[in-house]
Every structure is written in C-alpha cells, then in structure tokens.
C-alpha positions as CSV (number, residue, x, y, z in Angstrom):
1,X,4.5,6.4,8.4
2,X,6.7,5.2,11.4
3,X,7.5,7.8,14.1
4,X,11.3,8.0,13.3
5,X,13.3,11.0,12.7
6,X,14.8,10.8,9.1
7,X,18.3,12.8,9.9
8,X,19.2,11.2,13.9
9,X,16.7,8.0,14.1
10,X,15.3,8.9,17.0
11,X,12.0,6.9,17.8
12,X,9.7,6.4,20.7
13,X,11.3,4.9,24.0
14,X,9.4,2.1,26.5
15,X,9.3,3.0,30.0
16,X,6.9,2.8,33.0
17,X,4.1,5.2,34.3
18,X,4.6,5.2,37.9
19,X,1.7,5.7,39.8
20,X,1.4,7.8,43.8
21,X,1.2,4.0,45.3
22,X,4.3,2.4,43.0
23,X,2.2,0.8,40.4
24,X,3.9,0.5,37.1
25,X,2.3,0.7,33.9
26,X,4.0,0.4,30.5
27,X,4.0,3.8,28.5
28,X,5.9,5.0,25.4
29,X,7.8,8.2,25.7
30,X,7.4,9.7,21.5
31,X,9.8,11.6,19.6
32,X,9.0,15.3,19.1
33,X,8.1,14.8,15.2
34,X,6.9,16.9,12.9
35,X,7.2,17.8,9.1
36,X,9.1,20.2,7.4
37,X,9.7,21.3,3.7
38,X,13.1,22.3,2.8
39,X,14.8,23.6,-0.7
40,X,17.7,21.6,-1.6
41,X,20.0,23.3,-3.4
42,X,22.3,20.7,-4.8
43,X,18.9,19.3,-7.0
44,X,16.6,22.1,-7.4
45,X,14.1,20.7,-5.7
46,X,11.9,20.8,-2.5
47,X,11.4,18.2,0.0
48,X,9.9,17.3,3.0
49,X,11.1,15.5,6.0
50,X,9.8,14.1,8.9
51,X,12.2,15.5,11.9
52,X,12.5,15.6,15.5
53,X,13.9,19.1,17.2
54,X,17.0,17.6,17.5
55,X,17.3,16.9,14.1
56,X,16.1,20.2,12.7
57,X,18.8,21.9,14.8
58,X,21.6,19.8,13.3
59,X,20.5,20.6,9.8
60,X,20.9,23.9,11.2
61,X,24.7,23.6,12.1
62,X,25.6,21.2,9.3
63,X,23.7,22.6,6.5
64,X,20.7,20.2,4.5
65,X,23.3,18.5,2.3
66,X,26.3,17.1,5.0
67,X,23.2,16.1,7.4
68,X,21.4,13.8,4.6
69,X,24.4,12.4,3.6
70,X,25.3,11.6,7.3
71,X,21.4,10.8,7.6
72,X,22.1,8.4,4.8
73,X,25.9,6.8,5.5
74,X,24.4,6.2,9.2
75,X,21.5,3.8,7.5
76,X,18.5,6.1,9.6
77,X,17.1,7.4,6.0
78,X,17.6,6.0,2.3
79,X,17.6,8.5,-0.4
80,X,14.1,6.6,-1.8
81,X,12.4,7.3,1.5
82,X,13.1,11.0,1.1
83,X,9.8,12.6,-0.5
84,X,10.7,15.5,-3.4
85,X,7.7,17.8,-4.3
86,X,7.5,19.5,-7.4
C-alpha cells in the first residue's frame, strides 16, 4: 500500500539531509500515516482508511460523508480503493 493519504493526498516529499560541513544527501520527508476505522452512516457499514493528521482533522470539521465525496471528486481516493469491513 502506497504512503498516500486517502482524504488530502498527501505523500512523502524529496529534499536534502544537510550535513555540519554542507554535504547534501537525498532524504524523503513521509506523511504522518496511519489507519483508522470509521462507521459510515449513509451505508451501514465500517471502513478503514489510511489518513494523515491532517486528513483526520478535516473529517473532523466536514463530517466522514462531505470529506469522501471531496476525497473522491478531487481524484486522491476512488470509492473501490476504500476497504468496507463487515
């Protein structure tokens, strides 16, 4: 499973380790990911996404249903990709 947030599309950024004498090194900076199980209402059902903080925080404001759907119309999730359980 990629490391991208399923409601904002966040993923891991490129950028540079900078050593005490200048050096630069290539590093990736990740997304704060993690899994979470949620009851959606509108189908009965639960399911789990894979969400950054950010994204957990806007479910938060928005409510489950408006953020998948802008999840969704924004192209960072497809309803397939979302997995139901039980």
């Amino acid at each position: 499973m990629s490391k991208i947030c399923q409601i904002t599309g966040k993923k891991a950024m490129v950028g540079n380790n900078v050593s005490h004498s200048k050096r630069r090194t290539k590093r990736t900076f990740d997304v704060n990911l993690f899994n979470k199980k949620f009851y959606y209402v509108e189908k009965g059902c639960w399911i789990e996404l894979r969400l950054s903080a950010a994204g957990l925080r806007i479910i938060n404001r928005k409510g489950l249903d408006a953020a998948l759907k802008d999840a969704v119309a924004n192209g960072y999730c497809d309803w397939n990709e979302i997995a139901v359980i039980g």
